[in-house]
Backbone as ProteinMPNN parsed JSONL, in Angstrom:
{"seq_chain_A": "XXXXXXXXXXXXXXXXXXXXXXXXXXXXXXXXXXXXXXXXXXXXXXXXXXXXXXXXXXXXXXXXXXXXXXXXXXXXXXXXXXXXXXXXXXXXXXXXXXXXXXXXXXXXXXXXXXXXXXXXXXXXXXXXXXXXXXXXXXXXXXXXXXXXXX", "coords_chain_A": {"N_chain_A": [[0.818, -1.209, 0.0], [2.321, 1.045, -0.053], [3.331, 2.428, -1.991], [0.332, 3.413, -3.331], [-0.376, 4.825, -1.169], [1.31, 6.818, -0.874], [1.505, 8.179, -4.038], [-1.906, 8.713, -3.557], [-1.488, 10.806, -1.314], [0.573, 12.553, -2.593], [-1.102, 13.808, -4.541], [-2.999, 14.48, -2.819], [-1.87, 16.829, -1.666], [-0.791, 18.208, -3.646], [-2.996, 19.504, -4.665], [-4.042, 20.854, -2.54], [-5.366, 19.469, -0.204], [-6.144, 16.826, 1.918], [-5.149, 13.518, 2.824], [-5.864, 10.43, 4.395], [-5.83, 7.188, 5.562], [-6.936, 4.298, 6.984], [-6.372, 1.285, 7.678], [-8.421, -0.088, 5.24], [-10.065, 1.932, 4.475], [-9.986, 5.185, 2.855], [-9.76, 8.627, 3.172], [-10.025, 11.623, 2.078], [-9.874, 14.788, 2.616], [-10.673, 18.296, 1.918], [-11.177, 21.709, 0.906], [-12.398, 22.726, -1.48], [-14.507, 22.569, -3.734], [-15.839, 20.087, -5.6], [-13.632, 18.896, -5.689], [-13.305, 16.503, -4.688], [-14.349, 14.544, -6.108], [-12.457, 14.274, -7.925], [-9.884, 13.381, -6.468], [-11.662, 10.635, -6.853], [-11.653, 10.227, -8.849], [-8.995, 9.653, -9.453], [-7.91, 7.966, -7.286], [-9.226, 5.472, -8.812], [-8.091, 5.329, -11.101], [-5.705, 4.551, -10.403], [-5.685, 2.31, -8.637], [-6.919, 0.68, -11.256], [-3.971, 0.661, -12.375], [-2.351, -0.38, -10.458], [-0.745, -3.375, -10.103], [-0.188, -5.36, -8.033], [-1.257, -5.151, -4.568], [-4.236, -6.513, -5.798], [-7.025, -4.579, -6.253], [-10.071, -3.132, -5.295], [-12.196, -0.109, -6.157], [-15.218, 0.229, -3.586], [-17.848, 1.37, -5.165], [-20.255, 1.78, -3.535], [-19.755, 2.071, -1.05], [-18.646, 4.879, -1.117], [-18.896, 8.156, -0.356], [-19.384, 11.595, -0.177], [-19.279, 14.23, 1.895], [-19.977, 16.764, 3.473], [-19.341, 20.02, 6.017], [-21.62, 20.414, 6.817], [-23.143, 18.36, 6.376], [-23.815, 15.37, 9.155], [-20.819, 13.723, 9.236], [-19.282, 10.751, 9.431], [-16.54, 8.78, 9.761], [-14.875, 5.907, 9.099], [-16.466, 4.642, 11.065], [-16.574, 6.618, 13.69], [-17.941, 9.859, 14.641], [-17.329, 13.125, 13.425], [-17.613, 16.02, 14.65], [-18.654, 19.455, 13.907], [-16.968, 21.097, 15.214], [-14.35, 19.925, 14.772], [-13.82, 18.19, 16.941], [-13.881, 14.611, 17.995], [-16.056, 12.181, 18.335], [-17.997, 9.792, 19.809], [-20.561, 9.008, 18.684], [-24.32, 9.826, 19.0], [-25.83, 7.571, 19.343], [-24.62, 5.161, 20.122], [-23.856, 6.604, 22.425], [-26.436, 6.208, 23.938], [-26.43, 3.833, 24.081], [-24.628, 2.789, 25.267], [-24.813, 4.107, 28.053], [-27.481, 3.104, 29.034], [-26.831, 0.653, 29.114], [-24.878, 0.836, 30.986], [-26.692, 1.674, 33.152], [-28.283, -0.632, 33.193], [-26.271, -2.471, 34.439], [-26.012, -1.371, 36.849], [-28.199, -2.164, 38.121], [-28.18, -4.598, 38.298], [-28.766, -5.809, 36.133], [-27.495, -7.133, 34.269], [-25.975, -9.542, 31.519], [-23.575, -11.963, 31.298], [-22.496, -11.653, 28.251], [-23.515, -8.84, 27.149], [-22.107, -7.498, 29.603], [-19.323, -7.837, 28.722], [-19.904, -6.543, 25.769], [-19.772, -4.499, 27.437], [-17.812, -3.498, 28.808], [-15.575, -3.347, 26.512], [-16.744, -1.367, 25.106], [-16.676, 1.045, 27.026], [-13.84, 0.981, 27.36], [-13.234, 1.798, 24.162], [-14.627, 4.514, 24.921], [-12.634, 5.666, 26.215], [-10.243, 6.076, 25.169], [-11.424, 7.377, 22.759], [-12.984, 9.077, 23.289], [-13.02, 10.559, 25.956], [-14.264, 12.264, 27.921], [-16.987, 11.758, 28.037], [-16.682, 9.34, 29.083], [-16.094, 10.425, 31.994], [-18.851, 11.785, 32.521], [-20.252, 9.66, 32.72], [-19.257, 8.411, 34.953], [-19.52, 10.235, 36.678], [-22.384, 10.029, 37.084], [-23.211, 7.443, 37.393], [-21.26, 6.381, 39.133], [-17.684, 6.118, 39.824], [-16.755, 3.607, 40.458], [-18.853, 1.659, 39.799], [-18.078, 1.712, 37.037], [-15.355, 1.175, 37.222], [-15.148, -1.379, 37.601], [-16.781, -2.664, 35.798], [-15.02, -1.9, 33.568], [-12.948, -3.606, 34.253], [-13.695, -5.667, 34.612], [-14.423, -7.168, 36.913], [-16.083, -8.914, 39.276], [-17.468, -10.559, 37.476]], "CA_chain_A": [[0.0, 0.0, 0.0], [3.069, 2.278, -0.078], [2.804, 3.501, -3.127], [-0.993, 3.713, -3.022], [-0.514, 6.169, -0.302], [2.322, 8.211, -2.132], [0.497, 8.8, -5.103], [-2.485, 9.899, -2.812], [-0.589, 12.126, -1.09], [1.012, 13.523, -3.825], [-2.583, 14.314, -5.393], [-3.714, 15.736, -1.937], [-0.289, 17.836, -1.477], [-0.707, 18.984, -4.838], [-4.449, 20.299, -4.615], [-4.65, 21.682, -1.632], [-6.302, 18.668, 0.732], [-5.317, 16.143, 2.893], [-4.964, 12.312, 2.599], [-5.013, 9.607, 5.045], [-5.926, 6.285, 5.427], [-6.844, 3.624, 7.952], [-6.594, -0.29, 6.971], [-8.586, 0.095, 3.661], [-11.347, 3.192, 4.543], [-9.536, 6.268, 2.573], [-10.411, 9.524, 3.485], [-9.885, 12.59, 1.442], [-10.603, 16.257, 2.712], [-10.615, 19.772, 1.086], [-12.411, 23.1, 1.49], [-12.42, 22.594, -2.664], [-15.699, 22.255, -4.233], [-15.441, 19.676, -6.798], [-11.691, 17.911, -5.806], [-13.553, 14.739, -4.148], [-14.5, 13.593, -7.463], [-10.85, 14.273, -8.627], [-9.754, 12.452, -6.181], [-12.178, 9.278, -6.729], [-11.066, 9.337, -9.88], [-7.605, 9.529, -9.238], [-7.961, 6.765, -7.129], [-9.635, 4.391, -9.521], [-7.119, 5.009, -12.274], [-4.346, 4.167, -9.363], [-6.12, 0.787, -8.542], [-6.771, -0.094, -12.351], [-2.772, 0.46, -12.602], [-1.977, -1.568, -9.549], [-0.739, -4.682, -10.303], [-0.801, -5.722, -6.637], [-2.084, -5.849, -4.612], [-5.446, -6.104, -6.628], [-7.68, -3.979, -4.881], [-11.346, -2.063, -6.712], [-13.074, 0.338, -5.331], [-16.404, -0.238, -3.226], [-18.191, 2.845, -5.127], [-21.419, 1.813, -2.605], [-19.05, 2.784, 0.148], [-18.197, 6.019, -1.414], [-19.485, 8.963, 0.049], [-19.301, 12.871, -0.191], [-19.897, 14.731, 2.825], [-19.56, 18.193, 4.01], [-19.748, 20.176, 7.036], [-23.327, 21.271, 6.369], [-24.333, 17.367, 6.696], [-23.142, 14.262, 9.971], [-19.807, 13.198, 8.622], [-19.124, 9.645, 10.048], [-15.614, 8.238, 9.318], [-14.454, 4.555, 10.227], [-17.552, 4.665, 12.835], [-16.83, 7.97, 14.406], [-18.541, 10.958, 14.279], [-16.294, 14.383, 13.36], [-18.421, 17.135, 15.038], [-18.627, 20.97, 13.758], [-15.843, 22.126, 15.86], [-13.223, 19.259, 14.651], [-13.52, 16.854, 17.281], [-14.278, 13.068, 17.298], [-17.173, 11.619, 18.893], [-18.452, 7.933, 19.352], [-21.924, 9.642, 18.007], [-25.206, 9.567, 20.061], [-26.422, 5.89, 19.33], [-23.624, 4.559, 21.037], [-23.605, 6.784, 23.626], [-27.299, 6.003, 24.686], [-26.587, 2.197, 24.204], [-23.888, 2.527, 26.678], [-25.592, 4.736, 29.052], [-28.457, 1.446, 29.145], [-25.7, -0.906, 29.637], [-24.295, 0.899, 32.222], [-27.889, 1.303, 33.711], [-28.571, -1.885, 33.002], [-25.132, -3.346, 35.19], [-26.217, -0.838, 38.183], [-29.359, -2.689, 38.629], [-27.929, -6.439, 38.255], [-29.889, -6.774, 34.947], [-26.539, -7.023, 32.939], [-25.82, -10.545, 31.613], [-22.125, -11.846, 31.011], [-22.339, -11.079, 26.976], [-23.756, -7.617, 27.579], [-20.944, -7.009, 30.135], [-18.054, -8.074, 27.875], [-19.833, -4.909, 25.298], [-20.246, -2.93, 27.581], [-15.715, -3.523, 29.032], [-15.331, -3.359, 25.369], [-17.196, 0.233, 24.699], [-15.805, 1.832, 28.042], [-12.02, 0.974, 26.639], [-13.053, 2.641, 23.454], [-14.791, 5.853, 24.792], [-11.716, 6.254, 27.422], [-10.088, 6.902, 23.897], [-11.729, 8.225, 21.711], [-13.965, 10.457, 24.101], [-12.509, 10.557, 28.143], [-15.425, 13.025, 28.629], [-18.076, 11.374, 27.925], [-16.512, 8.493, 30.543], [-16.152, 10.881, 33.328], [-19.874, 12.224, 32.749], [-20.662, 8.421, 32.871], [-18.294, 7.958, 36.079], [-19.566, 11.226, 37.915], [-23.512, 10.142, 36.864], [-23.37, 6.41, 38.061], [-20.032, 6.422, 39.937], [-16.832, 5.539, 39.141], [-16.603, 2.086, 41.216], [-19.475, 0.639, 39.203], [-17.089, 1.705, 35.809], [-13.833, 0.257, 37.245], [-15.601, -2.706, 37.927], [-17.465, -3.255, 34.18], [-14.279, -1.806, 32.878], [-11.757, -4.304, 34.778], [-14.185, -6.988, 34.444], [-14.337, -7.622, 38.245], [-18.008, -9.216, 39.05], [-17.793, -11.194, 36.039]], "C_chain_A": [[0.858, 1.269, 0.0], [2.995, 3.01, -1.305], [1.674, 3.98, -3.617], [-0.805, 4.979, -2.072], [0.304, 7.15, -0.483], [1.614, 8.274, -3.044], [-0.746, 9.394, -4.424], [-2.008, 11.122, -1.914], [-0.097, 13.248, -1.456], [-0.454, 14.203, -4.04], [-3.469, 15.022, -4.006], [-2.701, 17.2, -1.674], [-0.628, 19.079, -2.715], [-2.164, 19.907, -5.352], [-4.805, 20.775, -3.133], [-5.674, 20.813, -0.259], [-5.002, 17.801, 1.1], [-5.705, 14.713, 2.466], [-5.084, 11.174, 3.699], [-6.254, 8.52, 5.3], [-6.09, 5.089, 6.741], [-7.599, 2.03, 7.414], [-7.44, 0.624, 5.538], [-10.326, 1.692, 3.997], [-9.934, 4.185, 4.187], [-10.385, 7.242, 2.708], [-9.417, 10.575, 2.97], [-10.234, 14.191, 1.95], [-10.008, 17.298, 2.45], [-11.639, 20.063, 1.403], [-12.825, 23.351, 0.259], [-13.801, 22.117, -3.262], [-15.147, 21.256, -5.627], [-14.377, 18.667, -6.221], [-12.346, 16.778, -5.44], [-13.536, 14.174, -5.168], [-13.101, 13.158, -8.012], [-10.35, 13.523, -8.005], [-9.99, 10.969, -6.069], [-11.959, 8.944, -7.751], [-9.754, 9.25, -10.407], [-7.459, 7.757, -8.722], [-8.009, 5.371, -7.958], [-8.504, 4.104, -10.603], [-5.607, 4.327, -11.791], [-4.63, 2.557, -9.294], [-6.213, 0.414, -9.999], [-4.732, -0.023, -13.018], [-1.907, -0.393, -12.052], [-1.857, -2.832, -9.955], [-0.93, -5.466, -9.138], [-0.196, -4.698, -5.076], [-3.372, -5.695, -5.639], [-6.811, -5.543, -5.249], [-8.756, -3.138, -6.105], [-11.991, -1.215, -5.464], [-14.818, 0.514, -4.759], [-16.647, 1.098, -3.64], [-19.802, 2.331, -3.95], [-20.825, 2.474, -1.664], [-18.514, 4.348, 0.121], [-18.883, 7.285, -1.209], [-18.95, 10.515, -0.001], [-19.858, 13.234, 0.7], [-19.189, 16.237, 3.393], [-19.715, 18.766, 5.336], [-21.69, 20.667, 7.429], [-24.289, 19.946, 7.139], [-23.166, 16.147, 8.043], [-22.015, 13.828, 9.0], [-19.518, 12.062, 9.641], [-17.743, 9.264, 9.141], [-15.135, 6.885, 10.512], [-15.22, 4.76, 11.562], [-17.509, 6.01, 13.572], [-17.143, 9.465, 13.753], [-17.213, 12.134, 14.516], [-17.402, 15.361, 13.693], [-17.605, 18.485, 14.097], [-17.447, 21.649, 13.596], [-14.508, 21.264, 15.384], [-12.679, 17.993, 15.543], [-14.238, 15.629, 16.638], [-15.228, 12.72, 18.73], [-17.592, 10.418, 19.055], [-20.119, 8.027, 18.85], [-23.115, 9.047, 19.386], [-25.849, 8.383, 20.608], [-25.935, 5.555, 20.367], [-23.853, 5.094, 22.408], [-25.331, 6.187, 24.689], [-27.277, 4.583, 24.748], [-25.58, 2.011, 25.187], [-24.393, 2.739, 27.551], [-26.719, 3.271, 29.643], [-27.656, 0.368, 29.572], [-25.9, -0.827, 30.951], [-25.418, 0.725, 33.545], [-28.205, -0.089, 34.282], [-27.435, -2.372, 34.535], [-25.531, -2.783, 36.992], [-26.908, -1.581, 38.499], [-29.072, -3.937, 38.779], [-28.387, -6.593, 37.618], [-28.709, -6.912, 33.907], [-25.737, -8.871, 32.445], [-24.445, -10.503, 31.398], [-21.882, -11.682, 29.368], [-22.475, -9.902, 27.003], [-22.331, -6.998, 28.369], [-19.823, -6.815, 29.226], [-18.388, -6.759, 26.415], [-19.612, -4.599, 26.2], [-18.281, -2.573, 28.411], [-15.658, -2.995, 27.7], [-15.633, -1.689, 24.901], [-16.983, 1.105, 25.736], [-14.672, 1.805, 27.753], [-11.726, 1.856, 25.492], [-13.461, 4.091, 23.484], [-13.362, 6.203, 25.759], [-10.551, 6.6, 26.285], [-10.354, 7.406, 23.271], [-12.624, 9.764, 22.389], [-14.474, 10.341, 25.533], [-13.853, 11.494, 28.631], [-16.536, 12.582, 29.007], [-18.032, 10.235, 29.067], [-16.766, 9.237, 31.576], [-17.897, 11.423, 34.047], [-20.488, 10.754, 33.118], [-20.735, 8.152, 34.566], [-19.163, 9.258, 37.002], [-21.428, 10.908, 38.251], [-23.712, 8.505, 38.008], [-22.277, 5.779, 38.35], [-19.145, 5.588, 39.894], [-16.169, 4.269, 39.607], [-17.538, 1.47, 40.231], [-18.464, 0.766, 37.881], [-16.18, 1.356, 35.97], [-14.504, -1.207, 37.318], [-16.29, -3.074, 36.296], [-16.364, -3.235, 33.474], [-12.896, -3.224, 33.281], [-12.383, -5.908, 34.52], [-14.508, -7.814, 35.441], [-15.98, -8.125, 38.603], [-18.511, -10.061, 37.963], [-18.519, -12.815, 36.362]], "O_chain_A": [[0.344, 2.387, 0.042], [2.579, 4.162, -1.431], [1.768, 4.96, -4.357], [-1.176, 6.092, -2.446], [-0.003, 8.318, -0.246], [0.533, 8.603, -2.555], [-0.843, 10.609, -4.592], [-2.339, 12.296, -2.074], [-0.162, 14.403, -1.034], [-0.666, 15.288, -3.497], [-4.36, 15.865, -4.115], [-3.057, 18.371, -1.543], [-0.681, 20.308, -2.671], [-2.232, 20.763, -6.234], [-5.963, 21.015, -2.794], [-6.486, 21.396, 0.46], [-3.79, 17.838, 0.887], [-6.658, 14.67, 1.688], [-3.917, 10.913, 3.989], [-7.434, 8.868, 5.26], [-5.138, 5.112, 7.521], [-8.716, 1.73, 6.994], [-7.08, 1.686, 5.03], [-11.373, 1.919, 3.392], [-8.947, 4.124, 4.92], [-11.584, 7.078, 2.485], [-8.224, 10.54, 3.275], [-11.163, 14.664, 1.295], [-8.804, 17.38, 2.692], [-12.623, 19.495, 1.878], [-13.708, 24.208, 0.275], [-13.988, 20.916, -3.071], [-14.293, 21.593, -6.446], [-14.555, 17.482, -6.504], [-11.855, 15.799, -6.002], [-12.747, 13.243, -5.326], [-12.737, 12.051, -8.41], [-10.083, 12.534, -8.687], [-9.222, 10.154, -5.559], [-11.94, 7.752, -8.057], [-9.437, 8.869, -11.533], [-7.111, 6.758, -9.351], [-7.203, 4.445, -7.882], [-8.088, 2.989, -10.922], [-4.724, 3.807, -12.472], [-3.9, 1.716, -9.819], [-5.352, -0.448, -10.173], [-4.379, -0.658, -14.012], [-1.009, -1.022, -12.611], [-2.89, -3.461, -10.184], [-1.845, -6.289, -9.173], [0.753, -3.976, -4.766], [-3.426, -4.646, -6.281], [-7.221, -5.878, -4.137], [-8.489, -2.714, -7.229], [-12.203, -1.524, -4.292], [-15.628, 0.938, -5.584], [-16.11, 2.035, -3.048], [-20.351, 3.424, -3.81], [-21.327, 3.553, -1.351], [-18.06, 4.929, 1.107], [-19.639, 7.511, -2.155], [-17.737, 10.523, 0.211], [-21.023, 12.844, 0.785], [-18.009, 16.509, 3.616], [-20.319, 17.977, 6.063], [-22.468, 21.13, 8.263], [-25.281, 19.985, 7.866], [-21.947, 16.103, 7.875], [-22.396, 13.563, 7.859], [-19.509, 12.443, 10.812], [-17.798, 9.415, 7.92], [-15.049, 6.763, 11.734], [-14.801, 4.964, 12.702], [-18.568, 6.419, 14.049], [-16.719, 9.996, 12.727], [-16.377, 12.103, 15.419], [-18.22, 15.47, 12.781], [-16.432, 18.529, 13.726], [-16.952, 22.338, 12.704], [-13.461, 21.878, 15.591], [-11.781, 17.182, 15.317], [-14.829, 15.468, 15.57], [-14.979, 13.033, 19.894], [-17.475, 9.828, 17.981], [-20.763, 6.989, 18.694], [-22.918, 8.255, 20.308], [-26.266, 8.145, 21.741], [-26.513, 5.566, 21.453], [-24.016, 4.372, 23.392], [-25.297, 5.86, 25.875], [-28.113, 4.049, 25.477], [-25.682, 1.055, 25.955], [-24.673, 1.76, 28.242], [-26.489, 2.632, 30.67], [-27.921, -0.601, 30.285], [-26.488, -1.523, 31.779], [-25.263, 0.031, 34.55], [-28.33, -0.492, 35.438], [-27.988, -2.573, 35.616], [-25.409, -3.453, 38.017], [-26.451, -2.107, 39.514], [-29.843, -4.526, 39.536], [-28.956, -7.675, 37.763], [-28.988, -6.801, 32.714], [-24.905, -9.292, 33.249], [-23.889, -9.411, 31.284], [-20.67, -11.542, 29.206], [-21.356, -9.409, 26.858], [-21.602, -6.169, 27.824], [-19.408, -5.682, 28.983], [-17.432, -6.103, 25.999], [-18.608, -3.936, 25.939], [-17.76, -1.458, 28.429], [-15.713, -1.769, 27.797], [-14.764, -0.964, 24.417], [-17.123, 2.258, 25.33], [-14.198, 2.933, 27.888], [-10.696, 2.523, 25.387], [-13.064, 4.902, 22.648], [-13.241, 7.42, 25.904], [-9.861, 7.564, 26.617], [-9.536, 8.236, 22.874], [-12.758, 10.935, 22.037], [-15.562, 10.156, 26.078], [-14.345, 11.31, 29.744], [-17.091, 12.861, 30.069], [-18.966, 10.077, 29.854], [-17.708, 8.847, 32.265], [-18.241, 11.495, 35.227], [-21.364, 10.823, 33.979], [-21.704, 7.841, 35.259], [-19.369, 8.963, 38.179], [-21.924, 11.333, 39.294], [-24.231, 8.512, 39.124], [-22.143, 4.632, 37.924], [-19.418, 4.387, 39.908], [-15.082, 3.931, 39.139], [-16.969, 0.543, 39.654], [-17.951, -0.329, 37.65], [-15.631, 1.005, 34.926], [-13.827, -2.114, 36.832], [-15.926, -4.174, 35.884], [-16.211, -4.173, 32.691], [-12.075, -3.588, 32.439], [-11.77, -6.956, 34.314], [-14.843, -8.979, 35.225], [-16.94, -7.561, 38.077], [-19.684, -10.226, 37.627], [-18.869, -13.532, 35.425]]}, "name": "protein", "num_of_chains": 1, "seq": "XXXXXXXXXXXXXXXXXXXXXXXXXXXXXXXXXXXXXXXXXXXXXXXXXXXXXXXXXXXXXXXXXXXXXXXXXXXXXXXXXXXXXXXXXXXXXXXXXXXXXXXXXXXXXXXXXXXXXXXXXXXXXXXXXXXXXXXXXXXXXXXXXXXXXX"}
C-alpha cells in the first residue's frame, strides 16, 4: 500500500487537501468544491494500474460529505468544531448498559460490550466516561471496565 498512499498524497499535497488512510477506509478532505470527485477518480485510475495488490473500489461505500451534513468516518462521528465523537447511538446504548449493570440486569455477553465500549470511549472520548463515572459512579465503571463481578 506504499505507493498507493504516495500517489495519494502527492494528489492531496498537490491540490490543496489532505490524505489519510486507515486499513482500507480512505479519506480525502478539502475546502475545494469539486476535488472529491478528482480524487475518486484519481484513485480508480491508481487501482486499475496496480498490479498488486489487486484492490477495486467499493463505489457503494463512497461517500461525499460536508460540514453542512453528519460526517461519520471509520464509525466515528467528526463534530462541527473538529472533534471526534463515538456519536449519540452509542452513547445512549452505553448509558443502558451501564444502567442496566447498576441494577444487576446485565448478563455476562452484555458485560463483555459494555468492558469493550468503556475501553473505546476512554479513547476516543474521556469526557463522555467521566460524565458516565460522575452520573453512576466511578466504582461501578472500574468494575465493568476491569471486568471484576464477572
Amino acid at each position: 500500500m506504499y505507493s498507493l498512499d504516495q500517489t495519494f498524497t502527492g494528489f492531496a499535497a498537490g491540490h490543496g487537501g489532505r490524505y489519510t488512510r486507515y486499513a482500507d477506509d480512505l479519506v480525502y478532505s478539502t475546502n475545494r468544491q469539486g476535488e472529491c470527485a478528482d480524487f475518486v477518480n484519481t484513485v480508480r485510475a491508481a487501482l486499475d494500474d496496480c498490479g498488486s495488490p489487486q484492490l477495486t473500489l467499493n463505489e457503494s461505500k463512497t461517500c461525499y460529505t460536508s460540514r453542512k451534513g453528519r460526517r461519520i468516518v471509520t464509525g466515528l462521528v467528526l463534530t462541527p468544531t473538529g472533534q471526534v465523537s463515538i456519536g449519540r447511538k452509542k452513547k445512549r446504548y452505553i448509558r443502558k448498559l451501564v444502567f442496566d449493570l447498576g441494577r444487576g440486569k446485565l448478563d455476562k455477553t452484555r458485560r463483555a460490550y459494555l468492558r469493550g465500549f468503556l475501553a473505546f470511549v476512554l479513547d476516543v472520548e474521556p469526557a463522555f466516561y467521566n460524565r458516565l463515572a460522575h452520573k453512576y459512579g466511578g466504582e461501578l465503571l472500574r468494575e465493568a471496565l476491569l471486568g471484576t463481578g464477572d
